[in-house]
Every structure is written in structure tokens, then in C-alpha cells.
C-alpha positions in Angstrom: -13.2 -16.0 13.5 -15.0 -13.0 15.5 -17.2 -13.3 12.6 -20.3 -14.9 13.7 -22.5 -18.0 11.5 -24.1 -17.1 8.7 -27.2 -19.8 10.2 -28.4 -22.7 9.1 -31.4 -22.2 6.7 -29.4 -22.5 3.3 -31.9 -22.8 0.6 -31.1 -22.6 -2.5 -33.3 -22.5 -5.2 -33.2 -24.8 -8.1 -31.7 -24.2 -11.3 -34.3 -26.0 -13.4 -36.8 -28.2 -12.1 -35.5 -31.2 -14.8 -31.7 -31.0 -13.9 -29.9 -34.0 -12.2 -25.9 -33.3 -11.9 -25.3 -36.7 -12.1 -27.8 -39.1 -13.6 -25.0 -41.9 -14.3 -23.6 -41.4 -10.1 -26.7 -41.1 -8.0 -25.8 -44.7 -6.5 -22.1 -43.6 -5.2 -21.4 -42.2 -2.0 -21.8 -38.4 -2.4 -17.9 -38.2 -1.2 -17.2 -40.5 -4.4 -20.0 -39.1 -6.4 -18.1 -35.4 -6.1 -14.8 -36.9 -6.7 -16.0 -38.1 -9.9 -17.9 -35.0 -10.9 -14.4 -33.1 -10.5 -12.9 -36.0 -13.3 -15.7 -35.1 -15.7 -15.5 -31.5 -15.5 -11.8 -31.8 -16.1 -10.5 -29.1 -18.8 -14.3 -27.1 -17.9 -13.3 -26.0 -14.5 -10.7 -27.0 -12.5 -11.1 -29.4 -9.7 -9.9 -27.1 -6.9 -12.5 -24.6 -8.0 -15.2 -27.4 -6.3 -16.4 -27.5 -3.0 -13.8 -29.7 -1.0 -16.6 -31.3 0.6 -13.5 -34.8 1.8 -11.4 -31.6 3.4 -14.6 -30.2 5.2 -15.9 -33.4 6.1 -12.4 -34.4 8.0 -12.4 -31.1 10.3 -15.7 -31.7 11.2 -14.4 -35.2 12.5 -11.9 -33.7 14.1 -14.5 -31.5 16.4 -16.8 -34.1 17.1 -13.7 -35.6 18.9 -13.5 -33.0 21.1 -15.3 -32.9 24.4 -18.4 -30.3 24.4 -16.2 -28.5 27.8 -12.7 -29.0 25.7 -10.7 -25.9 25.6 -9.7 -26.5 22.3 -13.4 -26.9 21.0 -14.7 -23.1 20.6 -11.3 -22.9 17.9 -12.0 -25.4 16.6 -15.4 -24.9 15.6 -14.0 -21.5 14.2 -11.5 -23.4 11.9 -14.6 -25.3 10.9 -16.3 -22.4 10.5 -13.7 -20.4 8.2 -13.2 -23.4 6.0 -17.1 -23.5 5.0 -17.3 -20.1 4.4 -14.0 -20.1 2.3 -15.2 -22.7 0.1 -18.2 -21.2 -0.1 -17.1 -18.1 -1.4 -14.5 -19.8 -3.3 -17.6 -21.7 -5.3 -19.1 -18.7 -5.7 -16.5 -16.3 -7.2 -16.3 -19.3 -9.9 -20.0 -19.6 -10.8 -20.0 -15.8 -11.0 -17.1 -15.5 -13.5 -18.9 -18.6 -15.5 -21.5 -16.9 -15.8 -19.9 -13.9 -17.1 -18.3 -16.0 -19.9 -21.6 -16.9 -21.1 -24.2 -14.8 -23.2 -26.6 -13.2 -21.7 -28.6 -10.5 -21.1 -31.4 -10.0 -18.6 -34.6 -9.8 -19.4 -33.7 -9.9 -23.2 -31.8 -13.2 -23.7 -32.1 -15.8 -21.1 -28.9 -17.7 -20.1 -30.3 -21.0 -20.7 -30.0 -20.3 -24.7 -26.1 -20.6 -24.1 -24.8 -23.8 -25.0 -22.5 -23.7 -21.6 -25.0 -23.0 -19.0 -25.5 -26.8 -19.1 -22.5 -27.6 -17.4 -22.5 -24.6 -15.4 -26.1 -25.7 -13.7 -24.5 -28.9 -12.7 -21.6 -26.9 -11.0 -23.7 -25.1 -9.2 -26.0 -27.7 -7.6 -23.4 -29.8 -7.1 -21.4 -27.4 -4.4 -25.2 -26.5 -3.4 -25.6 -29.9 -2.5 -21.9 -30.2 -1.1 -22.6 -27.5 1.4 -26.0 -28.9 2.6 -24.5 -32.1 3.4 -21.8 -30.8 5.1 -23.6 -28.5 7.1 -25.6 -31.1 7.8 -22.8 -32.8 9.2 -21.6 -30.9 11.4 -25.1 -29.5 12.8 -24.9 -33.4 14.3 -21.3 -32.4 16.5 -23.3 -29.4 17.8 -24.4 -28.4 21.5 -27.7 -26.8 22.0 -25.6 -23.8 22.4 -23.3 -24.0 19.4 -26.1 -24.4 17.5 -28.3 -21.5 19.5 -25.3 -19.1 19.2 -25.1 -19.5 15.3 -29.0 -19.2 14.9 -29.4 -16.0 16.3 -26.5 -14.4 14.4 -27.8 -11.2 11.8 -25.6 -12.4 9.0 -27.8 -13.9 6.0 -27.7 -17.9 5.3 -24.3 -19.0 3.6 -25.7 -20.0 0.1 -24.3 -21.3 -3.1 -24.9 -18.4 -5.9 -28.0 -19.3 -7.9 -26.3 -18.9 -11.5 -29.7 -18.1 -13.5 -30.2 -15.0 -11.4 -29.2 -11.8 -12.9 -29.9 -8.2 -12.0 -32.4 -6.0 -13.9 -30.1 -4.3 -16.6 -27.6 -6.7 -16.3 -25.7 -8.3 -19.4 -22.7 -10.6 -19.8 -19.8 -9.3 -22.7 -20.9 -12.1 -24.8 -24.4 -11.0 -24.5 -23.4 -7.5 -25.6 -21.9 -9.0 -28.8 -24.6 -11.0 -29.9 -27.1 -7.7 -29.6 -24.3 -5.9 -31.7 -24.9 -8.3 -34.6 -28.8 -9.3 -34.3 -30.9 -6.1 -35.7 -33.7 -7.2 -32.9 -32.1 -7.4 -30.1 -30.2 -3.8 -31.1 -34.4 -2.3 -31.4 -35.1 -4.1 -27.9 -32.0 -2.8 -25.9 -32.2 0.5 -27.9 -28.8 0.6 -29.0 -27.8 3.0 -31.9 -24.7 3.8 -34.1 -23.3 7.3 -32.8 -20.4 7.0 -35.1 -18.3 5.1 -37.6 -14.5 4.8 -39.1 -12.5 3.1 -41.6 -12.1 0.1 -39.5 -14.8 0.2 -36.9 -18.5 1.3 -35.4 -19.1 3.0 -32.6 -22.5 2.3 -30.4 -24.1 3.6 -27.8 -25.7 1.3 -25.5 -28.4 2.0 -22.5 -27.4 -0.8 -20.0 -27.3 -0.8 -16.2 -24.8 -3.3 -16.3 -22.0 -5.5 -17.8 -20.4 -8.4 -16.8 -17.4 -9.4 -18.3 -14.2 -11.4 -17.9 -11.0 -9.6 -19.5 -9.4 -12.2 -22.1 -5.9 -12.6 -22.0 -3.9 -11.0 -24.4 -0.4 -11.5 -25.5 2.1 -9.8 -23.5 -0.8 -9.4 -20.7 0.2 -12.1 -18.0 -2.3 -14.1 -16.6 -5.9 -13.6 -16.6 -6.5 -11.2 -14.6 -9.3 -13.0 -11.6 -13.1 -13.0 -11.2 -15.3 -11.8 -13.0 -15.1 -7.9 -14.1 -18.4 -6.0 -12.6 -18.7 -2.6 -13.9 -21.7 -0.2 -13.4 -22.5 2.0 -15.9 -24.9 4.6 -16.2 -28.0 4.4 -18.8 -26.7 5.5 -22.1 -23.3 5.8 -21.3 -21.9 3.1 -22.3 -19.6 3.1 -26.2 -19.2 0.2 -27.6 -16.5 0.4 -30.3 -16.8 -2.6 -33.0 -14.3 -2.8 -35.4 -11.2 -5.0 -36.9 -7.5 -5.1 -36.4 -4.6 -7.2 -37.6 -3.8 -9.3 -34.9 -4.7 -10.1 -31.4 -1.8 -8.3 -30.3 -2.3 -5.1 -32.1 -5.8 -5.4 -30.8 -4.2 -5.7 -26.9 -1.9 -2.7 -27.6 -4.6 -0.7 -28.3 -6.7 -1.4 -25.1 -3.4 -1.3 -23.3 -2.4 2.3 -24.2 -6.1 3.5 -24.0 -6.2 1.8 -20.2 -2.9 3.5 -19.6 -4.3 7.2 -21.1 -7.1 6.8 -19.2 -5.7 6.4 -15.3 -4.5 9.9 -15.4 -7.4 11.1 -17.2 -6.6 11.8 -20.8 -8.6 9.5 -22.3 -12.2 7.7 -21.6 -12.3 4.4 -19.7 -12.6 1.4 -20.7 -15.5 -1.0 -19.0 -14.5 -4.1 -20.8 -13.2 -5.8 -24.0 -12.9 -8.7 -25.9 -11.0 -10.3 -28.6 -13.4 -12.3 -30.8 -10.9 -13.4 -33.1 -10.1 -14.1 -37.3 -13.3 -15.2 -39.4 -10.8 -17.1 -41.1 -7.2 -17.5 -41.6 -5.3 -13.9 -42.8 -8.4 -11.9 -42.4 -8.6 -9.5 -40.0 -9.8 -10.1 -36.7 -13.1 -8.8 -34.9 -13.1 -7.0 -31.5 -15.0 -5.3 -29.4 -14.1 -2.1 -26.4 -16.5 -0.7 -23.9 -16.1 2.2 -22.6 -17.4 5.4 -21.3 -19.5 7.3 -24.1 -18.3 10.8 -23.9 -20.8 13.7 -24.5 -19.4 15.5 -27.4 -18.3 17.8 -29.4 -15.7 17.1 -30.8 -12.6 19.8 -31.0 -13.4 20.5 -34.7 -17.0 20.0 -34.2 -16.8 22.7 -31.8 -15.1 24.8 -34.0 -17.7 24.9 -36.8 -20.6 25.7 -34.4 -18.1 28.6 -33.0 -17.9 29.3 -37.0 -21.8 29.5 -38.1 -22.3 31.3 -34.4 -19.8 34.0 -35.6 -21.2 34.1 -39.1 -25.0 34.6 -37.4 -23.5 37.5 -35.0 -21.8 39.4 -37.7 -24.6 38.8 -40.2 -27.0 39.8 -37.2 -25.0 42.9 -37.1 -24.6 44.2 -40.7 -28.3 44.1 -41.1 -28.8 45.8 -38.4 -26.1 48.7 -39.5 -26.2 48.0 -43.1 -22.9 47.9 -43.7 -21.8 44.3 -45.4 -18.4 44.8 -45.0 -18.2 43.6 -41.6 -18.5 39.6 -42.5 -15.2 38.8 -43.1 -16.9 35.8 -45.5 -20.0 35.1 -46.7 -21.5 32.7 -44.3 -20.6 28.8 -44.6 -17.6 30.2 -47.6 -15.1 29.2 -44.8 -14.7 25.3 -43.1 -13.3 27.0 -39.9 -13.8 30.8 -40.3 -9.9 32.3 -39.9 -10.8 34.3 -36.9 -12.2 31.6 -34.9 -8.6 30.1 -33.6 -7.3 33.0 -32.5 -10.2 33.5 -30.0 -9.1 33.5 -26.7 -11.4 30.5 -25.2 -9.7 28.8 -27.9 -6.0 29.2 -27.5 -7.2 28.0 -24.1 -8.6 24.9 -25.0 -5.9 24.7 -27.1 -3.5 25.2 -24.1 -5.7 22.0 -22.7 -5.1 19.9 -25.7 -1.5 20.3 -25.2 -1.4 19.5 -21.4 -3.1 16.4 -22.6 -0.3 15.4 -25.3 2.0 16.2 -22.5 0.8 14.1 -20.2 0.3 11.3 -23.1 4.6 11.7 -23.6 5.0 11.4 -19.9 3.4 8.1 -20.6 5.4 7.3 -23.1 2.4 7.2 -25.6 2.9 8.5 -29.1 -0.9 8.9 -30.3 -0.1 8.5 -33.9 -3.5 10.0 -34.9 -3.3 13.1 -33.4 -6.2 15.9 -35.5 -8.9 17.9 -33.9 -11.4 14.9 -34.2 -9.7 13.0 -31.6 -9.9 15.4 -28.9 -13.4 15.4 -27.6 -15.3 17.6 -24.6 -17.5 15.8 -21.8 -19.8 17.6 -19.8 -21.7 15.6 -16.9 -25.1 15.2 -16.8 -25.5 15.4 -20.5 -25.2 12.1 -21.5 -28.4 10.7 -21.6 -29.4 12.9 -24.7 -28.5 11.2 -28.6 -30.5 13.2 -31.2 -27.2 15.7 -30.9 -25.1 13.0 -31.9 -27.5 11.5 -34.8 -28.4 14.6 -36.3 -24.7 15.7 -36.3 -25.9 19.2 -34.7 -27.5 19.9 -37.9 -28.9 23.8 -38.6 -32.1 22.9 -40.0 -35.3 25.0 -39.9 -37.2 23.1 -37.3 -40.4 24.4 -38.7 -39.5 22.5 -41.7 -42.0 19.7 -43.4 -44.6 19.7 -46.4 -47.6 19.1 -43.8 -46.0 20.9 -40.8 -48.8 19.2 -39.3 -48.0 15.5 -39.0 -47.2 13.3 -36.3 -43.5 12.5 -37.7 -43.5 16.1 -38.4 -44.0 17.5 -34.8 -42.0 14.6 -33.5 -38.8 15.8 -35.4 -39.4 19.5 -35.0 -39.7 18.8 -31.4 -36.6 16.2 -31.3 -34.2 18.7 -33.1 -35.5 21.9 -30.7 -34.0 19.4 -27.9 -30.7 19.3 -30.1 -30.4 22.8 -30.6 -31.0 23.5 -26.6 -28.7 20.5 -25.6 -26.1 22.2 -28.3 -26.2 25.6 -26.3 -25.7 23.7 -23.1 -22.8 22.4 -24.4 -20.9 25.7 -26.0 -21.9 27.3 -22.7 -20.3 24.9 -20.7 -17.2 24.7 -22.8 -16.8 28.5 -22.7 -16.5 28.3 -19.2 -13.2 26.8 -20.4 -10.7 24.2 -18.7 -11.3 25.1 -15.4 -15.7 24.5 -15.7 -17.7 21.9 -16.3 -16.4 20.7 -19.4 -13.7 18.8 -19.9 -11.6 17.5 -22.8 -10.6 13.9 -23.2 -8.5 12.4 -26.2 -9.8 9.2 -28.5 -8.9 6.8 -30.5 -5.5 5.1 -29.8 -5.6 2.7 -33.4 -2.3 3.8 -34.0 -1.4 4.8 -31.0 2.4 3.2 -29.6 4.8 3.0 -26.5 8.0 5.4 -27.4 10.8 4.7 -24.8 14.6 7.0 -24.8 15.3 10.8 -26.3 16.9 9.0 -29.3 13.5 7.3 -30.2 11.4 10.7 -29.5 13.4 12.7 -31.4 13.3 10.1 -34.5 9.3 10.5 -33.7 9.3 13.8 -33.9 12.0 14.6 -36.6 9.1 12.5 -39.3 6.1 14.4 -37.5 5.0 13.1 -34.3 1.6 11.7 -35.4 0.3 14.7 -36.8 -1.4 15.4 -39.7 -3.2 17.3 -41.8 -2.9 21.2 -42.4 -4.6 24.3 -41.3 -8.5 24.0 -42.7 -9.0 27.6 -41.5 -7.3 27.9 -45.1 -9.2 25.6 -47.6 -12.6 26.5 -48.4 -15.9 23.7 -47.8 -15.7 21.1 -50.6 -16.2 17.3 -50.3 -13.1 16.6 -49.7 -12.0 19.5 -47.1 -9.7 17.4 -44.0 -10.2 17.8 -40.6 -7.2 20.6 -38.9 -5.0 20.2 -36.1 -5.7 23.9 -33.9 -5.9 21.5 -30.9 -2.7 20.1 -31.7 -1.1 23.2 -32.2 -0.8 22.8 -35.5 -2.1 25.8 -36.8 
């Protein structure tokens, strides 16, 4: 194969000192006792996922027939060669996407509390065992020089994947979904509501890792293969929690927001699963991961432009004495009126549109479209929550009865790193589209696929998934809406 041989020291460690794969089999023939290890883990795995240790075994026959000066022995001994190493990796590609079914997470909860891992052990040494013995095999066919040609190669042994190994950080989907319902293991891994809906929670979660198999979903195809490896960066990871109707309204959702997302309108998704109905006609359970974005949001953005324009006229009547010039007594107005017609925000505004634009191209109709669901992201500022917890709250940070206490100082000094993180933010997002900021759109719950100028226009002609009117117009109360100035609604 040009390749080169991985060697011949292929250790591998075991998976627990008191596991035998086959207490009923150790008298067969390890040919036989395989076979029948494939039988038993019928409807687990599937038997061509196993080392073919019979197929294996027959090539190496073949090359011990040859004569050490053969001219067909060198390919030969390649053919062997490739069909060790494809088994091998075949083996291993399984126990990885096993292992990503189970629940896990490292460091935190061990793999051997899943009920599966059991079976999955067994798998494991059993091809571990498969490849020793075939190897061993076929170092018997060997010349001094074969087997001095393969022992100096640089490549590492050819091993079977040890399935209780797992990276620092790492967790499996499963894992992630047990921590989302278990109040300690939430504390341990640190992660923290940043926001919550009608019909689901949003979390923010500080993991290196997350290893997850997509599940299949109707109208999806197969499964897609392997297991589904995605880095992500501490505290960067959104987990959103929440309950649909169906399976396939659950799908259509990660569909559209997959979609969205590979021309860069919305966030991207790391994983997802379906954990289906509690019981029959309830609503079902699922969860999304995907990238946490930094925030604000559009409106959110809006209000601190608001109480920043209230502090700079109010700054400047004092300093004139002349009251007239606040249009409004500060905090009268939800969104002051002179706030959308600044020009950073009719650019912005210009932004959201591209990105509705480009959401039509798709054929996506949003459904939900308001100045919540349009949200900023700035890079390098995602490792910060208090913004997000506090909700970018105004408060004197000199505030407290003792002003002296431990939990005192510690929140004074969490919401001064609020306030700076805050101006980091507007700074960045008055650099407008073109700096560091950038504006992503969120939530596709009611998003749908529109298809043909006969459907649009119906769409549009009953709204177009807007909603809500101007708030620039309604004064604070409880029950003031969110606006639609991003979506050009105003």
C-alpha cells in the first residue's frame, strides 16, 4: 500500500480487570467463538461491524503459500496488510460511535454507569483480541526481513480503540442531557440558564467537547455515519431545551436552522437529539446545541442606545440648564422615538434585511420575525455571562446595606465587569456591519420551507411572519411588546 506497518507491539489496555467477553465460549475455537459472539450481539451491532477475523485469517494462508523470493509475495503481503488495517479502523469507527450513544461525561460521569457499556466492553476486546491473533498469525509467514521492514516503520501500533478512554472536557449528547436535568451535575460542569421561552430553556454550557450521533429524523434519510465530533470552545456552547409537537416538527426546525446557518444567517448547530413523548399525546422533549452567540439582542441593543441617549441629553441640560432639550423624561419611552432613525441603526437595519433576504433565497419563511430574534456576536467575548444574567441591568454598583461584605464586593465587582463588557459590545456594534460585530438571526420554532411566487405572495399578503407594532410609540408598562425596527417594520 506505500503505506508502511503500523509494527507489531499492539497493546491494548484492558477495559476492566473482571471482564470476560465470553464466559459461556472460552472452550471453542476463537474462529467459532467470534462467529458466535456476532449471533449474540445480533440486533446490538451488526455482524459486519466485527473484526472478520475467518476473511483475515484466509489471506494470510494465502501468503504463507507463497515462496519468501515469489514475485507475487511483496503484493501480497500488502493485500494482507490493507485488510488488517481496514478492519481495524472499521472496528474502531464503531466503538467510537457506541460510545457516543452512551452517557457520559469525563471526569464527571463515568461511562461504566451506562447500562450499555456492558456490551460495548465486550465488543471491544473481542476485535482486540481478533487482531492479536491474527497478527499473530501472520508474524509466523514472515521473513526476518518482512518482519524487520515493518518494525522500524514510524507509524504508531495498529490498536483496537480503548472505549473507556475519553478526552479531558469531553462529553457524549446523552451525557449532556442527563446534566440538563440533575441540579449537581449542572453546579459541577457550571452550566447556567442564559434564557427562557414559552416552550423551551436556553443554557450555556463550558465544555471542551461533545460527542454525539445525529438521530434520524423523519424525512432525513439514513443516519447520517460515525460518530459526530465537534469542538467547541469553553462557554460557547447553547443548549436549547424545550418541547414540540412531534418528532417531525422537532426535525423541521433543526433542518431550517442547519440550512440558515451554512450561509451564515443563523448560529450553528453542534448537535441534537430527539428524546421523545413522556407519554402518549404530550408533547415531546428535545434538545439543540449550538453556538452560544454573544448578545445583544436587536431590541436589547436598542434600549441601552435609549438610556445612553437619555444620560447624554440629561448630561447636557444640566450642564446648560435648559430642560427642554430631553425629548422625554428618562426611561418615559420603551425605545426613545429618535433612536431608529440614527444612522448606525438604519444600517443595522439594512443588515437585518440582507439577512431576511438571504433567509427567502432559502426558501425559509421565519415565521417569528421581531427584534428579539436578531442577535449581534462579537468574537472574543464569549467567555463572559454576568451580562447575560444580570440582563445589562443599570444598577448602582456601589449599592448594598454593608457596602462592605464579601457578597457585597463580589457583586459590585461582577456588575463593573458587566458594565465594561456592555461598552465593549456597543462599541463594537457601532463600528457597524462591516466591524467586528455581526448579526445572526434565532429561533426558527415557527420557522417553514415556502416554495413558488404563488405561495410567497399568499405569505406575504397575511403578513410574512411579522409581528408586533412600533414600541417606539407605547410607553414602559408590563405589558409593552417587543418592535420590529430590524425587520423594517417601523
Amino acid at each position: 500500500s506505500g503505506r508502511g506497518w503500523p509494527g507489531l507491539a499492539l497493546a491494548y489496555p484492558e477495559v476492566r480487570a473482571s471482564l470476560n467477553p465470553w464466559p459461556v465460549l472460552s472452550g471453542m475455537k476463537f474462529g467459532h467463538r467470534i462467529l458466535a459472539e456476532m449471533q449474540a450481539h445480533e440486533g446490538v451491532t451488526p455482524a459486519s461491524s466485527f473484526f472478520q477475523y475467518k476473511a483475515v485469517k484466509k489471506s494470510i494462508k494465502r501468503l504463507g503459500q507463497l515462496t519468501p523470493d515469489a514475485a507475487q509475495r511483496a503484493e501480497a503481503l500488502s493485500a494482507v496488510l490493507e485488510v488488517i488495517e481496514a478492519e481495524v479502523q472499521k472496528v474502531n469507527v464503531r466503538t467510537q460511535t457506541w460510545q457516543s450513544e452512551l452517557d457520559w461525561i469525563d471526569g464527571t460521569l463515568s461511562i461504566y454507569e451506562d447500562p450499555g457499556f456492558g456490551r460495548l466492553g465486550e465488543y471491544a476486546a473481542l476485535n482486540s483480541t481478533a487482531l492479536r491473533k491474527a497478527v499473530k498469525k501472520l508474524d509466523k509467514q514472515l521473513t526476518l526481513s518482512e518482519r524487520a521492514g515493518m518494525i522500524r516503520s514510524r507509524f504508531d501500533p495498529l490498536v483496537v480503540t480503548d472505549p473507556t478512554r475519553t478526552n479531558r472536557g469531553e462529553a457524549s449528547v446523552g451525557g449532556v442531557v442527563r446534566a440538563l436535568a440533575d441540579p449537581e451535575l449542572r453546579a459541577k460542569l457550571r452550566i447556567k440558564p442564559i434564557g427562557e421561552g414559552a416552550n423551551a430553556k436556553v443554557w450555556l454550557a463550558s465544555l471542551g467537547m461533545v460527542q454525539g450521533v445525529l438521530g434520524r429524523g423523519e424525512g432525513r434519510g439514513a443516519e447520517r455515519p460515525g460518530p459526530r465530533v465537534t469542538a467547541v470552545g469553553a462557554a460557547d456552547l447553547a443548549i436549547k431545551d424545550g418541547v414540540w409537537r412531534s418528532e417531525a416538527e422537532f426535525v423541521a426546525e433543526v433542518t431550517v436552522q442547519e440550512r440558515a446557518a451554512s450561509v451564515g444567517v443563523a448560529p450553528q448547530i453542534y448537535f441534537w437529539r430527539w428524546l421523545g413523548h413522556s407519554t402518549p399525546g404530550s408533547t415531546g422533549r428535545g434538545v439543540i446545541g449550538m453556538a452560544r452567540l454573544s448578545q445583544p439582542s436587536f431590541f436589547q441593543w436598542l434600549r441601552w442606545l435609549t438610556v445612553q441617549r437619555h444620560k447624554q441629553l440629561a448630561a447636557r441640560s444640566a450642564h446648560s440648564g435648559w430642560r427642554s432639550l430631553v425629548t422625554a423624561p428618562a426611561g418615559e419611552w420603551l425605545i426613545d422615538p429618535a433612536v431608529p432613525k440614527l444612522p448606525i441603526v438604519a444600517r443595522w437595519r439594512c443588515e437585518a434585511r440582507r439577512l431576511q433576504t438571504e433567509l427567502r433565497r432559502l426558501n425559509i419563511s421565519h415565521g417569528d420575525v421581531h427584534d428579539m430574534n436578531f442577535v449581534f456576536h462579537i468574537p472574543g467575548e464569549h467567555n463572559d455571562t454576568e451580562l447575560a444574567l444580570a440582563g445589562g441591568a443599570e444598577a448602582d454598583p456601589g449599592g448594598g446595606e454593608d457596602g462592605g461584605g464579601s457578597d457585597a464586593q463580589d457583586a459590585s465587582a461582577a456588575l463593573l465587569r458587566s458594565k465594561a463588557r456592555k461598552y465593549r459590545l456597543m462599541d463594537a456594534i457601532a463600528q457597524g456591519p462591516g466591524g467586528p460585530a455581526r448579526l445572526f438571526v434565532i429561533d426558527f420554532g415557527s420557522a417553514r420551507m415556502i416554495k413558488g411566487r404563488v405561495a410567497w405572495l399568499l405569505h406575504d399578503l397575511i403578513g410574512g411572519g411579522y409581528r408586533l407594532a412600533d414600541a417606539s410609540k407605547l410607553k414602559i408598562s408590563p405589558a409593552t411588546p417587543v418592535h420590529n425596527i430590524a425587520a423594517g417594520m417601523a
